[in-house]
N, C-alpha and C positions, 0 to 999 in steps of 0.2 A: 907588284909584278907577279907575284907567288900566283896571287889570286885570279890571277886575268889567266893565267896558263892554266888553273886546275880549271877553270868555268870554260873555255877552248876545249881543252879534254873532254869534259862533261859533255858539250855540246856539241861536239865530234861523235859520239859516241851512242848517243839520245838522236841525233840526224839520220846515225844509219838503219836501213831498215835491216831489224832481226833476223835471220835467216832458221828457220825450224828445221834440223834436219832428221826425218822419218826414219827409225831404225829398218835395216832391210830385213824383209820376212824372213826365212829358215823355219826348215820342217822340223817338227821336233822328234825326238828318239823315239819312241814310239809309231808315227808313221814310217819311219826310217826301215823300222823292224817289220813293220808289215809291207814296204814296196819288197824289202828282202824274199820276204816269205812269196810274197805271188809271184816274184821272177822267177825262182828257182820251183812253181808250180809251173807257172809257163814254160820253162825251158825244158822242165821233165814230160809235160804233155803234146810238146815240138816234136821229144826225140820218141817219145813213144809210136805218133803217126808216123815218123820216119820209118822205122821197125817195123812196121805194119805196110806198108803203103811200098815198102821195098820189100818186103818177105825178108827180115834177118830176123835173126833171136840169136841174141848176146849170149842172156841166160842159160842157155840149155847150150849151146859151144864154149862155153867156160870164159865168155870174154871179161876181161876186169875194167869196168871205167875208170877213167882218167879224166878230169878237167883239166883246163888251160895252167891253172896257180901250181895244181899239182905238178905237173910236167915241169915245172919253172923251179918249184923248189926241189926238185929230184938233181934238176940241173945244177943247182948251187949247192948240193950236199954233195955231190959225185966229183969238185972242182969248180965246175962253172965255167971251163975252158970257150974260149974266145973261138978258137977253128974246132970246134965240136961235131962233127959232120951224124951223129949217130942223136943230137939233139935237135941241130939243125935244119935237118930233114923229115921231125916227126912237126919243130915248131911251126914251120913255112907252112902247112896244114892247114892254121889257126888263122891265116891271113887272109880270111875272105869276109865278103859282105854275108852277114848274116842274120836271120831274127833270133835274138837269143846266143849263146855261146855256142860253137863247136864243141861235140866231145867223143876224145878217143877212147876205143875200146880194145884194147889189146890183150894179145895171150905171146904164147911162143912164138919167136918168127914173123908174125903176124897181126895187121892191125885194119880198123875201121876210123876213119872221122866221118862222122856223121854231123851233118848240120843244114839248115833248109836257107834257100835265098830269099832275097826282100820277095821276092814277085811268089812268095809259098812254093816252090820249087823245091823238091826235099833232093837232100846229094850224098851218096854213100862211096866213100873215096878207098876202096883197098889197098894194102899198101905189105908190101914184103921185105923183109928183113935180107939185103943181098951184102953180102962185105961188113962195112961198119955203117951203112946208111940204112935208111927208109925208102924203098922204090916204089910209085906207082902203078900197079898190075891192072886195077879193073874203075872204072866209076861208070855206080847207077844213077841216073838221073829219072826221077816222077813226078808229077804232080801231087800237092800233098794237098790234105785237108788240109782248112780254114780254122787257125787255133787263134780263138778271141785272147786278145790283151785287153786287159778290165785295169780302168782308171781309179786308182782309190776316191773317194769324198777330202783326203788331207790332202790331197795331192793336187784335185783341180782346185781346193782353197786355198792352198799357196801357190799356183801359180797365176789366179786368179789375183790375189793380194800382190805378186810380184810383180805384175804388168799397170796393176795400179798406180804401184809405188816408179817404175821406172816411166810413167805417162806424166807424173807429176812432179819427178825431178826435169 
């Protein structure tokens, strides 16, 4: 009896077909490190023709940048209050369609988001410090140059490789 049940098993086992399964691609750390590197090329040669293409200069009025992360963790070392209306109203800024991140540029009183739309639209949002909030005073809107996004070679090989893999499962 032993015997008839281990050979059933066996032959349970030996009938089914094998199923291979392909480990999924993944970029390695190294392309990781270089799509970093060209975003934040890209995002700085976005905001350059914005400055340009609008006539501002950060530089030379003392304005200090700020990214998105930074504002966020300003907000979580200050409390991180929940009705925050003085974070609130710089964050709601940050909520647009955009190529590249938005980034504020702030001094006293005083601030800029700058950030361009999907269509190269570049947009410069002024914004004034009135009570405890952020107000909007002025937006520029222009047409901006044409800033190329360049595809790494690790990048169209794994997603090359990823569409394989998900064709074949």
């Amino acid at each position: 009896m032993r015997k008839i049940l281990i050979f059933i098993f066996l032959f349970h086992f030996m009938a089914l077909p094998l199923t291979v399964h392909a480990e999924l691609p993944r970029l390695s750390a190294e392309c990781l490190k270089k799509m970093n590197i060209r975003n934040e090329q890209y995002e700085q040669s976005v905001i350059k023709d914005i400055m340009k293409t609008l006539n501002l200069d950060m530089n030379n009025n003392r304005f200090l940048e700020i990214k998105e992360k930074s504002l966020e963790a300003a907000h979580l070392i200050y409390g991180g209050k929940e009705k925050d209306p003085y974070y609130h109203s710089l964050h709601k800024q940050f909520m647009v369609a955009s190529r590249g991140r938005p980034r504020l540029f702030i001094k006293h009183g005083e601030a800029y988001v700058l950030y361009r739309k999907p269509d190269d639209t570049n947009v410069a949002v002024y914004l004034k410090l009135a009570d405890s909030k952020w107000e909007v005073k002025n937006t520029k809107i222009k047409k901006g140059n044409h800033v190329r996004y360049k595809i790494l070679k690790c990048e169209s090989e794994y997603l090359k490789k990823k569409n394989e893999y998900q064709n074949v499962k």
